[in-house]
LOMIVO-681867 format. One record per atom (N, C-alpha, C): y, z, x. Coordinates in pm, whole numbers, plus 50000, padded with zeros to 5 digits. Atoms other than C-alpha are relative to their C-alpha. Example, Ala and Ser with C-alpha at 12.3 -4.5 7.8 and 13.67 -1.06 7.14 Angstrom:
REM residues 2
498815000050089495505078051230501205000050090498814999449918498945071451367501095007349923
***
This chain:
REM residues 227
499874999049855641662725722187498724995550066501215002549913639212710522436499565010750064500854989149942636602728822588500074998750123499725004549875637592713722929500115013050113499594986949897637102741923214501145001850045498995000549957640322732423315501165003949890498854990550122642272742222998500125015650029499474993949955643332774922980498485008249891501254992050101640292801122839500195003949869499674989950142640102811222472498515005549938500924994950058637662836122353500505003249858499614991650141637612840322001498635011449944500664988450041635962873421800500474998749882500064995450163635412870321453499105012649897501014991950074634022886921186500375009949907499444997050129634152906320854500845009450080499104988750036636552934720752499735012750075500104984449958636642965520976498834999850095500945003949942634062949221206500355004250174499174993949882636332962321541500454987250076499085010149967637582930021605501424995650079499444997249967640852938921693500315008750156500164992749833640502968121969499244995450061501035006549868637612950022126500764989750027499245006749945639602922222147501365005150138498984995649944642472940122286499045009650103500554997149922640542958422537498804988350057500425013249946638182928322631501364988650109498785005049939641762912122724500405007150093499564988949888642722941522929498744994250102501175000249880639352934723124500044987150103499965011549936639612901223188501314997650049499075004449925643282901123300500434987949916499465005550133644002878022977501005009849874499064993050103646202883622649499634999749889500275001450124645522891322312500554997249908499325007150102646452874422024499055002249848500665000350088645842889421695500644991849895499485010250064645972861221426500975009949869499784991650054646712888321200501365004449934498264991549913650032901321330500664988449954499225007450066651272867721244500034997349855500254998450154650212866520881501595011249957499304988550028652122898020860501224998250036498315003449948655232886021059500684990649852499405011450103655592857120781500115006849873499824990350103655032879820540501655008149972498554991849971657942902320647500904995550050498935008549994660222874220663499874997049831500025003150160659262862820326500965014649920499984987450108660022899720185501355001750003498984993949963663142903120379501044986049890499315005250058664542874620151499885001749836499894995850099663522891219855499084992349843500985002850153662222886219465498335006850038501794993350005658602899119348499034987250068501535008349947655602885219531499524986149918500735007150055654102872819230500484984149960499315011749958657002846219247500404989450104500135007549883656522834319607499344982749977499825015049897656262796519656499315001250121500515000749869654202783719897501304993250078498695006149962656992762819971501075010150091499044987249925659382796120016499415005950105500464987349906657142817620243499644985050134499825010549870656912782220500501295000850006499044999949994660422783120467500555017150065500094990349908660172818320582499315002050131500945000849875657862812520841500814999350127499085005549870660392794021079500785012150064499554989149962661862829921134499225005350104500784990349902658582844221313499564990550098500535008349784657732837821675498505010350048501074993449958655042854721875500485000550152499725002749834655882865222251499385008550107501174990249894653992877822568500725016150008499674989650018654522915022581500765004850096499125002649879656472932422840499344996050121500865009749834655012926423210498905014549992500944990249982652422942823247498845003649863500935002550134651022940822867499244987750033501135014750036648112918422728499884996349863500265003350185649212916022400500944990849984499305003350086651132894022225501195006649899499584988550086654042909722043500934995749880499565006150102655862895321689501195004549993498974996849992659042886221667501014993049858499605006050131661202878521351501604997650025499025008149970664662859821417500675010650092499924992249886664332869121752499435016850063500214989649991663882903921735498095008749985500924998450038660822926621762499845005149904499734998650138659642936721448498675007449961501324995049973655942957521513500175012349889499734992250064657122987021293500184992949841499945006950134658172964320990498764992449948501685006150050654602944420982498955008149979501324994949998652582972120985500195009849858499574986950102654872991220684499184996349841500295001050164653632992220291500184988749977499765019350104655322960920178499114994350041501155009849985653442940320372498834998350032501745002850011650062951120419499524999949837499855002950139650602951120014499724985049967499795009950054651452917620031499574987150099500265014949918649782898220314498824992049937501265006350047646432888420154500614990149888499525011150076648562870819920500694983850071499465007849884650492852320222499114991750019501365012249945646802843020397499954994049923500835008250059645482827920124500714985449991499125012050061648212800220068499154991450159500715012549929646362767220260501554997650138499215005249850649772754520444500185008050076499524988649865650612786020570498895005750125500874999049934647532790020694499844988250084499745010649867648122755020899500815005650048498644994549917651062769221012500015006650069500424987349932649542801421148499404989750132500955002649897646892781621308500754991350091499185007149866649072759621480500955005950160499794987149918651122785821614498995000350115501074994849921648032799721759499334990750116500205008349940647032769121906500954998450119499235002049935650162764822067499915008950124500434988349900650002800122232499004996850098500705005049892647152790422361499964988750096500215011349915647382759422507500935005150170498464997149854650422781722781498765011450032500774994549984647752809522777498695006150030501515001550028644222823722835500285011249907499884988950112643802842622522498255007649933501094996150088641502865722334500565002749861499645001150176641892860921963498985002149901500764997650135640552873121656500385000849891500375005050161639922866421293499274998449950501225000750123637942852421029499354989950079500485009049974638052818721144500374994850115499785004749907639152815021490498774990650076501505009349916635902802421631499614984149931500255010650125635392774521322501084992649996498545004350038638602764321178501244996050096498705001349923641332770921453499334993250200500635008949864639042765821795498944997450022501285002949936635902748721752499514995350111501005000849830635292740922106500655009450081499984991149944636182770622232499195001550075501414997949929634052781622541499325011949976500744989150006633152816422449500315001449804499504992850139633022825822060499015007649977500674989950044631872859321923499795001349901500154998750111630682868221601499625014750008500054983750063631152907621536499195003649846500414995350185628722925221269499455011250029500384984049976628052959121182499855000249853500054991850141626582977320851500914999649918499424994650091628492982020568500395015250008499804984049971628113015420609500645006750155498844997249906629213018320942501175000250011498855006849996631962997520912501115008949972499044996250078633483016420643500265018250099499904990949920632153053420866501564993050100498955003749914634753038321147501415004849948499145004150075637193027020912501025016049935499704985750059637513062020741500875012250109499904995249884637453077521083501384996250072498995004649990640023056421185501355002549933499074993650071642393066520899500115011950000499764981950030642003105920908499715002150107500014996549905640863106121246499025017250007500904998050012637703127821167498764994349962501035008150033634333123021075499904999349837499655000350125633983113520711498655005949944500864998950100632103126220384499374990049961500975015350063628873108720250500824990949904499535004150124631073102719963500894990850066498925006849940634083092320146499474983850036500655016749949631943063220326499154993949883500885004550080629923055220013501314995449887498765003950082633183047319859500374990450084499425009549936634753030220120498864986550030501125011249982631293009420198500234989049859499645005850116631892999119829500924990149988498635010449999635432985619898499774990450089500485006549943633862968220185498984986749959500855012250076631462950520031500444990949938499765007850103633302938519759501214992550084499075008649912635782925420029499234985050046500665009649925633212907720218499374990449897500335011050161632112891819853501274993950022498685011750010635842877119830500284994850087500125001749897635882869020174499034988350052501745005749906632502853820240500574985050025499785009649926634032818320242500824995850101499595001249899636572817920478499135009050106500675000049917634672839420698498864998250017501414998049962631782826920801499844998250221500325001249879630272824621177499674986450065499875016849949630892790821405498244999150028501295005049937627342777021485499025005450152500514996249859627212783621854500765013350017499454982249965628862816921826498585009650021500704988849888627042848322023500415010749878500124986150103626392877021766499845012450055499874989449948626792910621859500135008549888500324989150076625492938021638500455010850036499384990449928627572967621696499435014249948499894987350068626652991921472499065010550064500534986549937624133013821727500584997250134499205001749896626663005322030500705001750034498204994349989629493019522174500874989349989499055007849946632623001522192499944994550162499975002049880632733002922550498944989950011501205011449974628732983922554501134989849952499485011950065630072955622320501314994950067498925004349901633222951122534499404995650126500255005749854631402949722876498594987049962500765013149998629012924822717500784983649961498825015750076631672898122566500904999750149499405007149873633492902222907498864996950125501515004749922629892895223106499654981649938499815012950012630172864422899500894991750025498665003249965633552856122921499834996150104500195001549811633202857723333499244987049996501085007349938630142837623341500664983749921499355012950033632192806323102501244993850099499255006849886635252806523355499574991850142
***
């Protein structure tokens, strides 16, 4: 996508695993009166088209799961939303992408190369009708290098995983708890490290002694000042 002021805005927010990517996005979008688009959500839609036609994973075809693809859509939310919301032959489908099977089985999905054109195109598309805030690994690099605003999210290991924990039990966690989960983190961001890395001219934002709220009113202080 051109960087042309006159196109339609796309901020992208990358950055590792559990980095808050997601809700800042989705609240950043709320701020600016834009929509969010997590790349994510579609992974997971194609996924849960793939599943719904059955056999074990470890037998997927890249071939088959593009052939599942053509099922999932992506559509603006109701009026008054800023999200994006996934739709699988036709229908919404937010409860089925988020179930066991396929957070089981999406990292197998991403990794396949076409499908990953396929996503990104998508995404592209969205945007070109949209102003969007989007996040991922590689939105800033890969899907919109001339983007006018791109973020690069990073926080501790140890934070990350604190959140993360927090986020699942919805307390504060044991040393242990996070010294475990920091572990699984890490070794993520090891398998990880080449697709995500950070676009060039991306804006870094260290979160880990910052509220949410700071790091939101600073990415939409940028945001503003690119429109």
């Amino acid at each position: 996508m051109s960087s042309d002021s006159r196109s339609p805005l796309v901020v992208t927010i990358d950055g590792p695993a559990a980095s808050g990517k997601s809700s800042t996005s989705q609240m950043v979008a709320e701020a600016l009166g834009m929509r969010h688009l997590d790349s994510g959500m579609i992974y997971r839609t194609v996924t849960a088209a793939r599943l719904r036609i059955g056999g074990p994973p470890a037998s997927w075809t890249e071939e088959s799961v593009l052939a599942a693809a053509s099922r999932a859509t992506v559509a603006p939310g109701a009026p008054g939303a800023t999200s994006f919301e996934p739709r699988l032959d036709g229908a919404e489908c937010e409860a089925e992408i988020r179930g066991e099977a396929v957070t089981a089985t999406v990292s197998l999905v991403a990794k396949m190369p076409r499908v990953r054109i396929w996503v990104n195109a998508l995404v592209r598309a969205t945007a070109a009708t949209h102003e969007i805030v989007v996040d991922g690994r590689d939105m800033g690099t890969a899907v919109f290098p001339d983007a006018r605003l791109k973020v690069w999210l990073v926080a501790s290991p140890a934070e990350r995983a604190r959140r993360r924990v927090l986020q699942r039990t919805g307390r504060e966690p044991t040393a242990a708890e996070v010294a475990l989960e920091t572990s699984e983190l890490e070794a993520r961001d090891l398998k990880d490290r080449q697709q995500t890395q950070p676009a060039t001219d991306a804006v870094w934002i260290d979160t880990t002694g910052i509220t949410q709220a700071e790091q939101v009113r600073r990415i939409v202080e940028l945001a503003t000042a690119k429109r």
